[in-house]
GUTI-154333 format. One record per residue (C-alpha): x, y, z; residue number from 1; residue in three letters. Coordinates in nm, 4 decimals. Last residue first. Example, Ala and Ser with C-alpha at 12.3 -4.5 7.8 and 13.67 -1.06 7.14 Angstrom:
2
[r [1.3670; -0.1060; 0.7140]; 2; 'SER']
[r [1.2300; -0.4500; 0.7800]; 1; 'ALA']
***
This chain:
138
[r [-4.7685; 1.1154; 2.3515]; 138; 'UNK']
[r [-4.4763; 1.0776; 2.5950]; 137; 'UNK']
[r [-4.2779; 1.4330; 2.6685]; 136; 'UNK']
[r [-3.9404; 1.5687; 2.6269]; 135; 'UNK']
[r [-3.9895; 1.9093; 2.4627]; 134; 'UNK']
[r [-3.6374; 2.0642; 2.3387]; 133; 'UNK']
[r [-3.6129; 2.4836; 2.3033]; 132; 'UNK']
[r [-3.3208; 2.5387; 2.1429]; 131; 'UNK']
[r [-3.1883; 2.8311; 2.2891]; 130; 'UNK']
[r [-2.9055; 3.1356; 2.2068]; 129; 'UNK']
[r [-2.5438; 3.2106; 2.0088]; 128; 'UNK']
[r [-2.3733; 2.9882; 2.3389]; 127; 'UNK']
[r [-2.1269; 2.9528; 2.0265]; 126; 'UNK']
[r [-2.0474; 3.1244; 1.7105]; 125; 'UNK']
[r [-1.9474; 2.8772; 1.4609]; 124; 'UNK']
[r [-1.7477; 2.9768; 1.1278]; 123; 'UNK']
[r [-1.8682; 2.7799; 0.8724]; 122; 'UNK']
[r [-1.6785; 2.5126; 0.6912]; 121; 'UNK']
[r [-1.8840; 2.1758; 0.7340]; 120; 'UNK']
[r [-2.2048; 2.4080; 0.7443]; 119; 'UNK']
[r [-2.4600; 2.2246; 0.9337]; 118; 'UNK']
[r [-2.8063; 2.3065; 0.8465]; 117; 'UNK']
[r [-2.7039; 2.5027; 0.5825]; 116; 'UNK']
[r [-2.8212; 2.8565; 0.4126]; 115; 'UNK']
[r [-2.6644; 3.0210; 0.0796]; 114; 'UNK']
[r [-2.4065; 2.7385; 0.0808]; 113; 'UNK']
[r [-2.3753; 2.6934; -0.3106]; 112; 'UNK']
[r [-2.3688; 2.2933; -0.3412]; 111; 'UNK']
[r [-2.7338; 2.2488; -0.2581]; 110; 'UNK']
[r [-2.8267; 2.3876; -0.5857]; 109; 'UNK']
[r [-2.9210; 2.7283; -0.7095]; 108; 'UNK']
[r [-3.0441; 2.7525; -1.0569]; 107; 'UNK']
[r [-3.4093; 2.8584; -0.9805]; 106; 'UNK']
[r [-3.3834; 3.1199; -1.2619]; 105; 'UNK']
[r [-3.4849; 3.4447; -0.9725]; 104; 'UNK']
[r [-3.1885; 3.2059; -0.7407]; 103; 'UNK']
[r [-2.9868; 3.2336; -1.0479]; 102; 'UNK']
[r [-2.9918; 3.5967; -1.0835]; 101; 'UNK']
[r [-2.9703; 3.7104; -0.7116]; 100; 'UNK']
[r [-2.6258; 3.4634; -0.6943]; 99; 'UNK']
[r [-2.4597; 3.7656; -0.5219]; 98; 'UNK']
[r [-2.7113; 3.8787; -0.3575]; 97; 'UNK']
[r [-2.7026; 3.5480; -0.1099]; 96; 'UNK']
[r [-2.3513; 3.7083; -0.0169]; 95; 'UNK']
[r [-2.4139; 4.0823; 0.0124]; 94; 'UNK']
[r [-2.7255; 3.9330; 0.2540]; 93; 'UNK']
[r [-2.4911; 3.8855; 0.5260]; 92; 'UNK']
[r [-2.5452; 3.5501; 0.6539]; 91; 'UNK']
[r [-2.6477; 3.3847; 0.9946]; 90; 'UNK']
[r [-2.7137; 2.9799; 1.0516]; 89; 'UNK']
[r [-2.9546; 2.7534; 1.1795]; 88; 'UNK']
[r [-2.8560; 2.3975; 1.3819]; 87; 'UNK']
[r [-2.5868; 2.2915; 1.6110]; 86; 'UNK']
[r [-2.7578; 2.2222; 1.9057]; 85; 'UNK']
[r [-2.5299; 2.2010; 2.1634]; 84; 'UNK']
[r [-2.4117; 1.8969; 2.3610]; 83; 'UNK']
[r [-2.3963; 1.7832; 2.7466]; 82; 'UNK']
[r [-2.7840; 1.7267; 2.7554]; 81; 'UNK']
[r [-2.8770; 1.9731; 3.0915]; 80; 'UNK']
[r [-3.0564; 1.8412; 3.4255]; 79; 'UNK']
[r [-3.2430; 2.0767; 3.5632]; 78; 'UNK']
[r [-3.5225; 1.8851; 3.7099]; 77; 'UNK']
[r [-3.7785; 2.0068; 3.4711]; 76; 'UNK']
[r [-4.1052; 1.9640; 3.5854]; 75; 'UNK']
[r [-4.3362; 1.6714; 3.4449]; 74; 'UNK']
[r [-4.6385; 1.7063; 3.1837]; 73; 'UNK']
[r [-4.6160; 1.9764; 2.9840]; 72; 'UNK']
[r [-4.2283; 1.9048; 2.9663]; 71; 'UNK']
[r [-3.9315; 2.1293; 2.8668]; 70; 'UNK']
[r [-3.5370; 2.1069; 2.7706]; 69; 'UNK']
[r [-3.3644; 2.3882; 2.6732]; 68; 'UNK']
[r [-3.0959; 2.3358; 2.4463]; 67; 'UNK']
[r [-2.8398; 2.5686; 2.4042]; 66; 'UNK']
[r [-2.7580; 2.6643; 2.0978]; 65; 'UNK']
[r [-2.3996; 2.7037; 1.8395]; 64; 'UNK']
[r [-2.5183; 2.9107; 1.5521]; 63; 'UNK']
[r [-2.3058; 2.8479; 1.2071]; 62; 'UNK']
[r [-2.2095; 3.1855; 1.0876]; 61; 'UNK']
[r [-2.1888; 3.2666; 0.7267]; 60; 'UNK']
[r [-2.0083; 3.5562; 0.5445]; 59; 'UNK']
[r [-1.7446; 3.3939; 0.3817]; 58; 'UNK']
[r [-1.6981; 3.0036; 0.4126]; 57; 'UNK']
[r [-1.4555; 2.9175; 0.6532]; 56; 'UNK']
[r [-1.1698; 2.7465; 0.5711]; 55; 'UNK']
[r [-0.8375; 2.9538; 0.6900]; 54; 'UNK']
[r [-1.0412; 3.2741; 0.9051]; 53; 'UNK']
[r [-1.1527; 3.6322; 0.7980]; 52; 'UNK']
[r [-1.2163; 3.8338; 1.1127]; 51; 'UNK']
[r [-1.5883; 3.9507; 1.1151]; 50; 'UNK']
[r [-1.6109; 4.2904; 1.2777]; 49; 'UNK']
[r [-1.8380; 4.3448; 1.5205]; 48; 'UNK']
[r [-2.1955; 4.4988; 1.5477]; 47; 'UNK']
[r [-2.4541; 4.3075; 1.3769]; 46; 'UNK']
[r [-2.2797; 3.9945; 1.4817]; 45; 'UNK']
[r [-2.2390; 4.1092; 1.8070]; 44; 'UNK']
[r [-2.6427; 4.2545; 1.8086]; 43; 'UNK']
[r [-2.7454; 3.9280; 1.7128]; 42; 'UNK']
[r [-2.5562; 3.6719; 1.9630]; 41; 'UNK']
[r [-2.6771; 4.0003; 2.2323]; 40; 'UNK']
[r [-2.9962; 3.9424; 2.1395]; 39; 'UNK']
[r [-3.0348; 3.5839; 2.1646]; 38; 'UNK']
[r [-3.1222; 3.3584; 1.8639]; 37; 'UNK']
[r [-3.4168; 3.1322; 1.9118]; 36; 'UNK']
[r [-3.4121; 2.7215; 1.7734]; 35; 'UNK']
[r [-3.8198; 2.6347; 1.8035]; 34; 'UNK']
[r [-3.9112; 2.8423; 1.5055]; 33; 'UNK']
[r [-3.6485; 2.6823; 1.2893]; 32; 'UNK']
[r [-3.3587; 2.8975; 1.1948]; 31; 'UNK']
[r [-3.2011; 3.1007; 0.8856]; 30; 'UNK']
[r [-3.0839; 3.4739; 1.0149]; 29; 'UNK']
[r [-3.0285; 3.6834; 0.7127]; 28; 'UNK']
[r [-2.7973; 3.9536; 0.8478]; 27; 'UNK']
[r [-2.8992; 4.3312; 0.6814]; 26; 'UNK']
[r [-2.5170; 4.4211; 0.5788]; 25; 'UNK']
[r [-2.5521; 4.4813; 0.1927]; 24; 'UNK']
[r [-2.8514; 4.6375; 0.2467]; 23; 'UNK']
[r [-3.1887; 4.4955; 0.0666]; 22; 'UNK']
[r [-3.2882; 4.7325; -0.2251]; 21; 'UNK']
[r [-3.6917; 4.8201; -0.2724]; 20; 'UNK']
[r [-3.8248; 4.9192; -0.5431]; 19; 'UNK']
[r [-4.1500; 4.7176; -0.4621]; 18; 'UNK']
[r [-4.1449; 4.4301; -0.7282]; 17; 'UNK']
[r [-3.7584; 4.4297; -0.6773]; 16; 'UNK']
[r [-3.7692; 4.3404; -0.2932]; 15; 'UNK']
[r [-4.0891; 4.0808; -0.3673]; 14; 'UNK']
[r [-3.8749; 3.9362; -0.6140]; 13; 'UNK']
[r [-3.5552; 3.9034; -0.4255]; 12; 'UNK']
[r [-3.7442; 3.7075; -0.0872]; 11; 'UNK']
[r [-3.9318; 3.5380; -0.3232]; 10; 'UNK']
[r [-3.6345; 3.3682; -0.4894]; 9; 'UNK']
[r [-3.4460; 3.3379; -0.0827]; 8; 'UNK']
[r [-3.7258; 3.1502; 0.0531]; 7; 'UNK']
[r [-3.7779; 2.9290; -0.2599]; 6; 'UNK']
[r [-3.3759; 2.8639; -0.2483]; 5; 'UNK']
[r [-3.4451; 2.7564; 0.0864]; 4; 'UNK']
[r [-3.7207; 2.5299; 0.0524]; 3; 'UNK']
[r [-3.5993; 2.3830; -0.2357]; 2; 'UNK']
[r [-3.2769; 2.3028; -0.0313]; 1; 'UNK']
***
């Protein structure tokens, strides 16, 4: 969570430093560099409406991807893991600016879900792009 709330602290003071505002609407997309969004997952969420729905947390999508599997050393015989990565999520930056002052006080604790790696309450958008997966012997 340090990490995070790090992210989002410099995020707001290099912003203000330049008098510049962040849009309500720009999406905050929190991933690793191996776990890839695709366009059109982007574009809908950029694009749609969000429906409200019972026990989600506002704002924040919980990206459902597909692994893909790769080898250096072997070629990939197709076979797919039956799960999804569950991993990363989108926001709407109106919601992270909302706690802009404590995040600038470093006051923001795990319990305020300004990124997650699994949101228990999110709402999940699935086949949302690829985790790329190595499976290879060191």
């Amino acid at each position: 969570w340090t990490q995070r709330n790090c992210i989002w602290k410099l995020l707001i003071e290099r912003k203000a430093k330049h008098g510049e505002k962040i849009p309500d609407e720009t999406l905050v997309v929190h991933t690793d560099l191996d776990e890839i969004p695709s366009r059109e997952a982007m574009w809908a969420l950029r694009n749609c409406e969000w429906h409200e729905s019972d026990g989600t947390v506002e704002d924040l999508v919980q990206l459902h991807l597909l692994p893909v599997l790769y080898n250096l050393r072997k070629l990939y015989d197709g076979t797919l893991p039956a799960d999804t990565w569950i991993q990363g999520t989108v926001r709407r930056w109106k919601m992270i600016a909302k706690y802009t002052d404590d995040l600038a006080q470093g006051k923001v604790s795990s319990k305020k879900p300004l990124a997650c790696l699994r949101c228990a309450n999110a709402r999940p958008m699935r086949r949302a792009g690829v985790h790329l997966t190595a499976t290879t012997n060191l």
